[in-house]
C-alpha positions in Angstrom: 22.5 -9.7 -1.4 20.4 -10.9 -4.3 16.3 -10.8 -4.4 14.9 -14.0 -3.2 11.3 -15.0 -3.5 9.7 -16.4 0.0 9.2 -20.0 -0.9 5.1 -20.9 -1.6 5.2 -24.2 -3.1 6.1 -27.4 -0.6 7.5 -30.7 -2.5 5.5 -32.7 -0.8 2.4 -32.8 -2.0 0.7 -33.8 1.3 2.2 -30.4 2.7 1.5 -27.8 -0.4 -1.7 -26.3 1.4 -2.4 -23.5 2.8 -2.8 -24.7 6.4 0.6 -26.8 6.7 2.0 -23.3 4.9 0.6 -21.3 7.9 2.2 -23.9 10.4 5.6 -24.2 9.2 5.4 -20.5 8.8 4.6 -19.6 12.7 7.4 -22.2 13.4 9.8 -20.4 11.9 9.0 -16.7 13.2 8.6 -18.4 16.6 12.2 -19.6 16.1 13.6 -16.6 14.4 12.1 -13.3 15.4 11.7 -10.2 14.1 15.0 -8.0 13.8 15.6 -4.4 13.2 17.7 -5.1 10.7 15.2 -7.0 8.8 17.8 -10.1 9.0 14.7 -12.3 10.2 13.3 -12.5 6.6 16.8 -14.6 5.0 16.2 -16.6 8.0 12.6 -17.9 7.6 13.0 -17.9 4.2 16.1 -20.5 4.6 13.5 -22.3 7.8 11.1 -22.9 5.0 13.3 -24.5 2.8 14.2 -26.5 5.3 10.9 -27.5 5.9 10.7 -28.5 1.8 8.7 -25.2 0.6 11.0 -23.7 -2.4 
């Protein structure tokens, strides 16, 4: 599995702050949470994309 950055940037302007960042983030750890296996990080990294943060 290659290195991946956590995504930090939305492209939506409207979005790319630090509050809407928080949001989406809690949404996605509600929806995927932590694992032992640490497989919970690929999977709110690929939530936030979803949500439009790259």
């Amino acid at each position: 599995m290659a290195c991946t950055t956590f995504p930090s940037e939305n492209t939506d302007p409207a979005k790319n702050n630090k509050v809407s960042y928080q949001k989406d983030l809690n949404e996605c750890k509600e929806d995927h949470p932590e694992s032992s296996a640490g497989l919970h990080y690929k999977r709110w990294i690929d939530c936030m994309n979803l949500k439009g943060w790259k």
